[in-house]
C-alpha positions in Angstrom: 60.7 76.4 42.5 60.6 73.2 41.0 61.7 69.7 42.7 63.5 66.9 41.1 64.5 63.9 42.3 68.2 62.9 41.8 69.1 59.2 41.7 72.9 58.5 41.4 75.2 55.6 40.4 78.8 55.9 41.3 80.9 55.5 38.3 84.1 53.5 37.8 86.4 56.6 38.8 83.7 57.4 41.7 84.2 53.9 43.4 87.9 53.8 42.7 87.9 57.6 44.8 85.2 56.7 47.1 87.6 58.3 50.4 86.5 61.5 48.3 82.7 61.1 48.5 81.9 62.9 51.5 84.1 66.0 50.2 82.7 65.6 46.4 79.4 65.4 47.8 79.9 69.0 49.9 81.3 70.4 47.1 78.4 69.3 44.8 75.5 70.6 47.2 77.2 74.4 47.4 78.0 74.4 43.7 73.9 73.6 43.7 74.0 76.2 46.0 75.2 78.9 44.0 73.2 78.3 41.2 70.2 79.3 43.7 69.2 75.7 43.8 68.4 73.9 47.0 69.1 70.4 48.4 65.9 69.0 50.5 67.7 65.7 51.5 70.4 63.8 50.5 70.9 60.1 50.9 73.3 57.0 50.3 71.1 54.3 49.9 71.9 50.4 48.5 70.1 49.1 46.1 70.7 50.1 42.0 71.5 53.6 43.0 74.4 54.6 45.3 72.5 57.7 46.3 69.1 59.9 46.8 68.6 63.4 46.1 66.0 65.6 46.0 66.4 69.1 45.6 64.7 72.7 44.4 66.1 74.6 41.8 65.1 77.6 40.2 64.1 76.6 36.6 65.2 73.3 34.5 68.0 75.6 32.8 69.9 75.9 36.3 69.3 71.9 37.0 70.3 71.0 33.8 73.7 73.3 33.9 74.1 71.3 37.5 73.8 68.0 36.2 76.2 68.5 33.2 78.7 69.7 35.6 78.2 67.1 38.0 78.4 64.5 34.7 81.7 65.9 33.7 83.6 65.6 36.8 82.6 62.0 35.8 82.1 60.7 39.5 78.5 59.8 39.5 75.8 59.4 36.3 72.5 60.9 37.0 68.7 59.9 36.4 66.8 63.3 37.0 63.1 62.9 37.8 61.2 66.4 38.1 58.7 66.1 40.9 55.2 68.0 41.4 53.5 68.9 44.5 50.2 67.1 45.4 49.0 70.6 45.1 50.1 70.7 41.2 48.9 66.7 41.0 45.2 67.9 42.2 45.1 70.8 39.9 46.1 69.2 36.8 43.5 66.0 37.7 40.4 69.0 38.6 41.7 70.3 35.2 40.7 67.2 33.7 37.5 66.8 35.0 36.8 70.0 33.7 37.7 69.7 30.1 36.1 68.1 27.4 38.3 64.8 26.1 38.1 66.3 22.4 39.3 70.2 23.4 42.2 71.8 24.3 43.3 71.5 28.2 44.5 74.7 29.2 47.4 75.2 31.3 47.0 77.4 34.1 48.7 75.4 36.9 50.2 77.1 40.1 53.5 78.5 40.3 55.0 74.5 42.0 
């Protein structure tokens, strides 16, 4: 499944509510649930993002419908990073070893 990397501001409303984060949070991570996705880690952190997330999730159309739904309830606003594996890194590098810099590159990557 793909990976992406979540990073999360708390919005004005989402600061204001913050007693609710640890129940919004829940709620979030089985919603993503139930869409078939997968949360590796989650993390609050400091810094220029309230919170960490990195998660799997079927295919971008079931990450995409989780972010707009998390958007809307208008707690958090989200910066969405899709991650490869060093696996998929490798490949796509050996792939371009391979090719010539003037041809097509081919894409036949493995399945992550």
């Amino acid at each position: 499944m793909p990976t992406y990397i979540l990073l999360l501001k708390l919005t004005d409303k989402g600061i204001r509510e913050i007693q609710k984060a640890p129940q919004r949070i829940s709620e979030a991570i089985q919603e993503f649930k139930g869409l078939g996705g997968n949360v590796i880690v989650f993390f609050p952190v400091m810094g220029d993002f309230d919170y960490v997330a990195v998660g799997d999730a079927p295919d971008d159309k079931v990450a995409m419908t989780f972010l707009l739904w998390l958007g809307a309830r208008g707690d958090v606003r989200t910066t969405t990073l899709r991650a490869f594996g060093l696996d998929v890194f490798t490949h796509i590098i050996e792939r371009l070893k391979d090719e010539p810099h003037e041809g097509k590159i081919t894409a036949n990557l493995p399945a992550r």
